[in-house]
mmCIF file of the N, C-alpha and C atoms, coordinates in Angstrom:
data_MODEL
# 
_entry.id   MODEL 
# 
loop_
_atom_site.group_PDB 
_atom_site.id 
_atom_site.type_symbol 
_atom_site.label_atom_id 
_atom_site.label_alt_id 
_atom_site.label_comp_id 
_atom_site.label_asym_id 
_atom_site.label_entity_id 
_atom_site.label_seq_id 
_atom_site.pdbx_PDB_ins_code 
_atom_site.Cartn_x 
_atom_site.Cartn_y 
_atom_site.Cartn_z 
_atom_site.occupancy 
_atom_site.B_iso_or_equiv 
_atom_site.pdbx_formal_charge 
_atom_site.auth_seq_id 
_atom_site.auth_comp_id 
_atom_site.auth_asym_id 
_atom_site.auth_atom_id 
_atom_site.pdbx_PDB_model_num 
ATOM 1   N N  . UNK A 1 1  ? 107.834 95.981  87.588  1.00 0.00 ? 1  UNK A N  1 
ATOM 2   C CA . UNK A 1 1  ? 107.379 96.951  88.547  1.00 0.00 ? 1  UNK A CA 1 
ATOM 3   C C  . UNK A 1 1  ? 105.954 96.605  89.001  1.00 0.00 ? 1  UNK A C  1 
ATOM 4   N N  . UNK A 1 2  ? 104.940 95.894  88.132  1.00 0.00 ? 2  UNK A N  1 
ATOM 5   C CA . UNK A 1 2  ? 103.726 96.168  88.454  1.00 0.00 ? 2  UNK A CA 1 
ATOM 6   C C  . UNK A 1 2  ? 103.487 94.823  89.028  1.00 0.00 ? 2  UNK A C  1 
ATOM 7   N N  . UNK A 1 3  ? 104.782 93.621  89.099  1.00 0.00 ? 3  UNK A N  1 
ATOM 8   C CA . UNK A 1 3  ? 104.610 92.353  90.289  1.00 0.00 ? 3  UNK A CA 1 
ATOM 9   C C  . UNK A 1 3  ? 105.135 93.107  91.048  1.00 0.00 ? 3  UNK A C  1 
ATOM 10  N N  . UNK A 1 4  ? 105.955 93.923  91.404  1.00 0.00 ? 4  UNK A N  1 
ATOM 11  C CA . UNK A 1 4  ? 106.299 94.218  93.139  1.00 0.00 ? 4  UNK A CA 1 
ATOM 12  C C  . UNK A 1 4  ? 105.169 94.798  94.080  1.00 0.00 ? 4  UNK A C  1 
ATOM 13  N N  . UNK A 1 5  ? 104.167 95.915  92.937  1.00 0.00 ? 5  UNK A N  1 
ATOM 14  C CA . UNK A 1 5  ? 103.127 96.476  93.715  1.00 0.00 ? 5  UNK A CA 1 
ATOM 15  C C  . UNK A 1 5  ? 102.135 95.448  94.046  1.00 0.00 ? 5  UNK A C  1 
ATOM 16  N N  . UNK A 1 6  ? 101.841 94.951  93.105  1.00 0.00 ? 6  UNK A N  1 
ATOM 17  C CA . UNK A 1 6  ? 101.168 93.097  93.510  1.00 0.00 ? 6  UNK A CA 1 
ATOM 18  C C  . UNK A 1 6  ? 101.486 92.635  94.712  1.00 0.00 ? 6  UNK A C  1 
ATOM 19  N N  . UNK A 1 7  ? 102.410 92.763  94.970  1.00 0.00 ? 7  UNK A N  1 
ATOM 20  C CA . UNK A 1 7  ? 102.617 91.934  96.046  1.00 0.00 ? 7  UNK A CA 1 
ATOM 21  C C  . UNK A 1 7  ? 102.916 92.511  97.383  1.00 0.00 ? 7  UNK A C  1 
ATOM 22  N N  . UNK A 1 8  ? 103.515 93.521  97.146  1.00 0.00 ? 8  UNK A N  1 
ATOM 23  C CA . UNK A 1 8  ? 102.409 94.940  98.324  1.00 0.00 ? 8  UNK A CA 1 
ATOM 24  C C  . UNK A 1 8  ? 101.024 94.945  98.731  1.00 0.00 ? 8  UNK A C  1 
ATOM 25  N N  . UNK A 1 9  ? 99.915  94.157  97.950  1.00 0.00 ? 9  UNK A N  1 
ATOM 26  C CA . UNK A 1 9  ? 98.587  94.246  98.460  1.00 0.00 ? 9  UNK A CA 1 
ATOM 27  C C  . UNK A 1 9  ? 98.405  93.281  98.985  1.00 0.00 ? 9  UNK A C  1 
ATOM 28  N N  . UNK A 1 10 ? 96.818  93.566  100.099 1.00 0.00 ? 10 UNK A N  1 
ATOM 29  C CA . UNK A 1 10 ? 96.604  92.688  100.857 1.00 0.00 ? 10 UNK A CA 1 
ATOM 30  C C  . UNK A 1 10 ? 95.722  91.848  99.774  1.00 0.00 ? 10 UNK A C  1 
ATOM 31  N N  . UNK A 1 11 ? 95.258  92.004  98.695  1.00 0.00 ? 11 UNK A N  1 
ATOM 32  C CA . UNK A 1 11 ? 94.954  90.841  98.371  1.00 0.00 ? 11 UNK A CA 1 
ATOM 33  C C  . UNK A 1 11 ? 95.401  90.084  97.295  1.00 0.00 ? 11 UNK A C  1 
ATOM 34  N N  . UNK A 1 12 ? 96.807  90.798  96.942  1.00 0.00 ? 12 UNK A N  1 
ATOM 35  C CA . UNK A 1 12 ? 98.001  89.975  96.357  1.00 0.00 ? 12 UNK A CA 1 
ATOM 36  C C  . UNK A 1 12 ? 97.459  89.820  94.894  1.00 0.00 ? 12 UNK A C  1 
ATOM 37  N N  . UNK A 1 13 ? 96.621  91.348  94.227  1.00 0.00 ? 13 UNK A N  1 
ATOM 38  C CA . UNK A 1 13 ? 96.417  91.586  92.644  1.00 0.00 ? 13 UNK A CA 1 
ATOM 39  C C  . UNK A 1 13 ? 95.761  92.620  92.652  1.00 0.00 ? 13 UNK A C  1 
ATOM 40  N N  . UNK A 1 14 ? 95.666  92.961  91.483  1.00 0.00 ? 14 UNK A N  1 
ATOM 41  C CA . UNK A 1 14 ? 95.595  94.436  90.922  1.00 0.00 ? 14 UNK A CA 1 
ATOM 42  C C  . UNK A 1 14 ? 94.175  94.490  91.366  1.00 0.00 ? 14 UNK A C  1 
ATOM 43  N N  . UNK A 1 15 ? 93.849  95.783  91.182  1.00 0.00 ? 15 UNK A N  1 
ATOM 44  C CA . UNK A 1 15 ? 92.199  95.970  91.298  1.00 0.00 ? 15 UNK A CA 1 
ATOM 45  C C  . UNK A 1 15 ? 91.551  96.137  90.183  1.00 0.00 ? 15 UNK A C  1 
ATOM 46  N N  . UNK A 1 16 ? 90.391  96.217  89.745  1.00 0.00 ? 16 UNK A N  1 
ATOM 47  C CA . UNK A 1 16 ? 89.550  95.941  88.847  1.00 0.00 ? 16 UNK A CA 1 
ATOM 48  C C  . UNK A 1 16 ? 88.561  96.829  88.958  1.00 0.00 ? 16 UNK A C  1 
ATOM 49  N N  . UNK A 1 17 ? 87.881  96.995  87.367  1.00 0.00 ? 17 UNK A N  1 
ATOM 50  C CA . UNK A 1 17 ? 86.641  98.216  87.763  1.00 0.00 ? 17 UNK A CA 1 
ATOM 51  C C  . UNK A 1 17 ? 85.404  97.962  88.892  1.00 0.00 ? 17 UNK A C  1 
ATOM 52  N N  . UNK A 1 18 ? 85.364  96.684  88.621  1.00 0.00 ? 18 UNK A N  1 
ATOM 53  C CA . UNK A 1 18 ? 84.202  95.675  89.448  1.00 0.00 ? 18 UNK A CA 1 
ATOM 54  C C  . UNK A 1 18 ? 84.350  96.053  91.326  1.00 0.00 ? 18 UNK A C  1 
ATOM 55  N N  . UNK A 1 19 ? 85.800  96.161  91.398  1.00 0.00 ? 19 UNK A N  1 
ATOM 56  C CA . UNK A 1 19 ? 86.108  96.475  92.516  1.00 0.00 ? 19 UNK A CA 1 
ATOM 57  C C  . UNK A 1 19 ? 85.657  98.100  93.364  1.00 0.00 ? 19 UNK A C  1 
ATOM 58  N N  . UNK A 1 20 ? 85.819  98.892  92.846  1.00 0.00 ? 20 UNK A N  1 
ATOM 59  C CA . UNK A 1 20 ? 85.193  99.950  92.905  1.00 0.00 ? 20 UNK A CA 1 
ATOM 60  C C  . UNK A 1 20 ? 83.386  100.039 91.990  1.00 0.00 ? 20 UNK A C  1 
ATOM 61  N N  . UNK A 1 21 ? 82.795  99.441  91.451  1.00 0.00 ? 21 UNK A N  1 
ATOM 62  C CA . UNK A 1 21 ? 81.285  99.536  91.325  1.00 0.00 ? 21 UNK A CA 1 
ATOM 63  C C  . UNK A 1 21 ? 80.848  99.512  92.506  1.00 0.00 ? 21 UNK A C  1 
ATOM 64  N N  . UNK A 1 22 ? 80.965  98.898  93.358  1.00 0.00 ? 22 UNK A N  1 
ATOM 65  C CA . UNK A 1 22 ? 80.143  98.574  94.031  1.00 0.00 ? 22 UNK A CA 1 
ATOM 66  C C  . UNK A 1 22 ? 79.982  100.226 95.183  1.00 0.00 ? 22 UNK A C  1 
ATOM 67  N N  . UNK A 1 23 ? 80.706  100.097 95.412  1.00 0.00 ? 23 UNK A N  1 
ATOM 68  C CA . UNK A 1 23 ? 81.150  101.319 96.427  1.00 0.00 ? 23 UNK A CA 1 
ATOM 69  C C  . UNK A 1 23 ? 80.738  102.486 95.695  1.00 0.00 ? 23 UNK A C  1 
ATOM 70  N N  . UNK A 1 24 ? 81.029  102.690 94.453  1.00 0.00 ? 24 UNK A N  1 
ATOM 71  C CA . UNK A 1 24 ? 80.287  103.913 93.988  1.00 0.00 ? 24 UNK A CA 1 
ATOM 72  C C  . UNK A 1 24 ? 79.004  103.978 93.278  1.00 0.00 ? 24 UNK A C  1 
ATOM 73  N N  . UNK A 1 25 ? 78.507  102.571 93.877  1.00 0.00 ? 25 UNK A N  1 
ATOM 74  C CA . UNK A 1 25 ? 76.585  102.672 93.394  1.00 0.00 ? 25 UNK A CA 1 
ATOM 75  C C  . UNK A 1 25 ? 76.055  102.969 94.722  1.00 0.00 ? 25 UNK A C  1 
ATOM 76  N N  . UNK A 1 26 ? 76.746  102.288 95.762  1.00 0.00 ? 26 UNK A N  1 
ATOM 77  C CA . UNK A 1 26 ? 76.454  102.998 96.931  1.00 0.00 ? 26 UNK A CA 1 
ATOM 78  C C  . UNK A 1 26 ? 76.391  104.255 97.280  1.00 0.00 ? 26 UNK A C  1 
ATOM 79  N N  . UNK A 1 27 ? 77.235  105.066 96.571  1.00 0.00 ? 27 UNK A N  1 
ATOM 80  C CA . UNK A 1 27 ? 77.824  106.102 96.841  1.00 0.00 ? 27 UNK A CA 1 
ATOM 81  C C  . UNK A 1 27 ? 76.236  107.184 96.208  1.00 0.00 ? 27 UNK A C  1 
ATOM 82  N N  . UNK A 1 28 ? 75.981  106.791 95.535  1.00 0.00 ? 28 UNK A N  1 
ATOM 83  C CA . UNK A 1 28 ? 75.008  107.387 93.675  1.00 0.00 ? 28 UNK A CA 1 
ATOM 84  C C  . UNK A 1 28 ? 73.580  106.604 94.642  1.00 0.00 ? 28 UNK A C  1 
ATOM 85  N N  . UNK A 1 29 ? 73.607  105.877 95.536  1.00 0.00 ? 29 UNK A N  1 
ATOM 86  C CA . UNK A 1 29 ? 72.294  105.438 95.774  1.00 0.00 ? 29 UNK A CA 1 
ATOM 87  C C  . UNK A 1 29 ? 71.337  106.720 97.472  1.00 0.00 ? 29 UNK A C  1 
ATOM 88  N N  . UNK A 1 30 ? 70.282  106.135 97.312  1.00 0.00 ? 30 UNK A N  1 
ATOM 89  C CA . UNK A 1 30 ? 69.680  107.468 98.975  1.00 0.00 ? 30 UNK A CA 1 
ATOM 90  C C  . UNK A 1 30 ? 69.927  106.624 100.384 1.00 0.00 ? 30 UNK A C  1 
ATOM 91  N N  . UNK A 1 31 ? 71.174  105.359 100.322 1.00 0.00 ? 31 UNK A N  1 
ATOM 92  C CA . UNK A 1 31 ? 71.325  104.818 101.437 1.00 0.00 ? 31 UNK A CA 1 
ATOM 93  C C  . UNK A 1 31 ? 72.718  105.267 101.935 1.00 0.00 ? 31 UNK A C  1 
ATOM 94  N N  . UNK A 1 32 ? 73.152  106.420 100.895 1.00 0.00 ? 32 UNK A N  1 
ATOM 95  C CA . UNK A 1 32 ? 74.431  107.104 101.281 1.00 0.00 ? 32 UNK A CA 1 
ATOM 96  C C  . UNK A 1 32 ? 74.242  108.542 101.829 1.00 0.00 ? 32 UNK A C  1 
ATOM 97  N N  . UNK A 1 33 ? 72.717  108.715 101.969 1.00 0.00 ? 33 UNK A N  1 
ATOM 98  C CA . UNK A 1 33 ? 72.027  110.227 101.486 1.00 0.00 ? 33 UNK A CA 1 
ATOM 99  C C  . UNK A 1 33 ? 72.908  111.146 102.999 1.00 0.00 ? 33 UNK A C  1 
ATOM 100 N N  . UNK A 1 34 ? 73.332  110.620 104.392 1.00 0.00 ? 34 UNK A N  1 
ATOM 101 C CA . UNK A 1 34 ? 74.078  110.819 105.364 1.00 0.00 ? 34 UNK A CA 1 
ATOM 102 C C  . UNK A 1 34 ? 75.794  110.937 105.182 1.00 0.00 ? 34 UNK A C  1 
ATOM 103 N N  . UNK A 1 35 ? 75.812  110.555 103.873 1.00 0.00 ? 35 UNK A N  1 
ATOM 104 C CA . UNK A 1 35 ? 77.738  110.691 103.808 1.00 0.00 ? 35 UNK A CA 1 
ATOM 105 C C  . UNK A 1 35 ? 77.468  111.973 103.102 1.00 0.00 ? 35 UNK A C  1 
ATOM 106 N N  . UNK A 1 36 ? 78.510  112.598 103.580 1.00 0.00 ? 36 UNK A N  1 
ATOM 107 C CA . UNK A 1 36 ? 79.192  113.812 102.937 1.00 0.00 ? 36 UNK A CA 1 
ATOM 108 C C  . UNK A 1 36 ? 80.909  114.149 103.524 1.00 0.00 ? 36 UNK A C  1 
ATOM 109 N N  . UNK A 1 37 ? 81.392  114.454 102.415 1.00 0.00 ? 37 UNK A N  1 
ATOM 110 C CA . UNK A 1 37 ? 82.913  115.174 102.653 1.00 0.00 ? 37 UNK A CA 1 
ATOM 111 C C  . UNK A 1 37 ? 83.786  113.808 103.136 1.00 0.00 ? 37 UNK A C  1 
ATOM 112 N N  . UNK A 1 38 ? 83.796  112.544 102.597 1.00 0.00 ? 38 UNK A N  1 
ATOM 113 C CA . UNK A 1 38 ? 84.603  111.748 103.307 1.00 0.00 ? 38 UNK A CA 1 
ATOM 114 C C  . UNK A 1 38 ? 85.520  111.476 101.841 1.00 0.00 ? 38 UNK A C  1 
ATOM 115 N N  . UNK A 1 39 ? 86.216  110.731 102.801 1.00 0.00 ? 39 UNK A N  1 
ATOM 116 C CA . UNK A 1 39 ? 87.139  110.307 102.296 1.00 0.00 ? 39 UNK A CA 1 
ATOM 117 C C  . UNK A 1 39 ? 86.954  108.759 102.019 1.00 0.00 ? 39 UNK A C  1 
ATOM 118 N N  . UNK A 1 40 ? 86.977  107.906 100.643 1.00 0.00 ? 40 UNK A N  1 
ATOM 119 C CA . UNK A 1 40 ? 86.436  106.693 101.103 1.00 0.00 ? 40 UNK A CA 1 
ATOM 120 C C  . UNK A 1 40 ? 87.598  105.830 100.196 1.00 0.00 ? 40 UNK A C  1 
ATOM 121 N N  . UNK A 1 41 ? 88.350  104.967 101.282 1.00 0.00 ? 41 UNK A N  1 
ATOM 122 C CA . UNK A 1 41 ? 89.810  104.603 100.291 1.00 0.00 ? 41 UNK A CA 1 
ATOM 123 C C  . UNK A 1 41 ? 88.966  103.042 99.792  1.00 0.00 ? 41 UNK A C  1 
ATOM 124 N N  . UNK A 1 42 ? 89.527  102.795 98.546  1.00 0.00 ? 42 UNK A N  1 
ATOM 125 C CA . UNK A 1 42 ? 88.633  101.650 97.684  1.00 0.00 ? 42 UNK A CA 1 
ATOM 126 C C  . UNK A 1 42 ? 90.134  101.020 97.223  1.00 0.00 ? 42 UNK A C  1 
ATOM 127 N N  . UNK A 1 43 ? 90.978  100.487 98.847  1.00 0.00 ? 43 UNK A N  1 
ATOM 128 C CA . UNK A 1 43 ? 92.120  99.929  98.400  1.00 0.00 ? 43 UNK A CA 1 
ATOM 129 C C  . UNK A 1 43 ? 92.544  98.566  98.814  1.00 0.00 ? 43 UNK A C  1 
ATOM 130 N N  . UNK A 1 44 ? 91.666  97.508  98.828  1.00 0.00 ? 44 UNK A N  1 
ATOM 131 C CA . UNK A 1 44 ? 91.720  96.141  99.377  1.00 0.00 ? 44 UNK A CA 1 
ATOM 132 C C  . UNK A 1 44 ? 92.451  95.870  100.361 1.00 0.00 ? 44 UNK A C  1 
ATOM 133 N N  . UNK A 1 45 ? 91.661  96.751  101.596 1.00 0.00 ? 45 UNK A N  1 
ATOM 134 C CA . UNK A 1 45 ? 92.160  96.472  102.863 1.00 0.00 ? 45 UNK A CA 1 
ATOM 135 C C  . UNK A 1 45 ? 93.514  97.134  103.044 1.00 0.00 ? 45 UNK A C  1 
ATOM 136 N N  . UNK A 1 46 ? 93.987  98.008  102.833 1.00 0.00 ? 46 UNK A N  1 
ATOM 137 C CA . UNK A 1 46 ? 95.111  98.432  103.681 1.00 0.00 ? 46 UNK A CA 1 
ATOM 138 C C  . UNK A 1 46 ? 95.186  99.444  104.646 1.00 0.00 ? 46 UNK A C  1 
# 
């Protein structure tokens, strides 16, 4: 099951914690201090 979803993604493997850090130090930093209420998908491009 978890090669078929593999291979459903655009970047053809699972995601990783590393993959989402980044986006949520952004998120925790004052260069986000203008986002509010979104929605932010952390799904390798789809």
């Amino acid at each position: 099951m978890q090669k078929h979803y593999v291979e459903l993604t655009p970047l053809g493997r699972m995601g990783e914690p590393e993959d989402v850090a980044l986006p949520a130090a952004f998120l925790a930093s004052d260069d986000s201090r203008w986002i509010s209420g979104e929605l932010i998908l952390v799904a390798g491009g789809e």
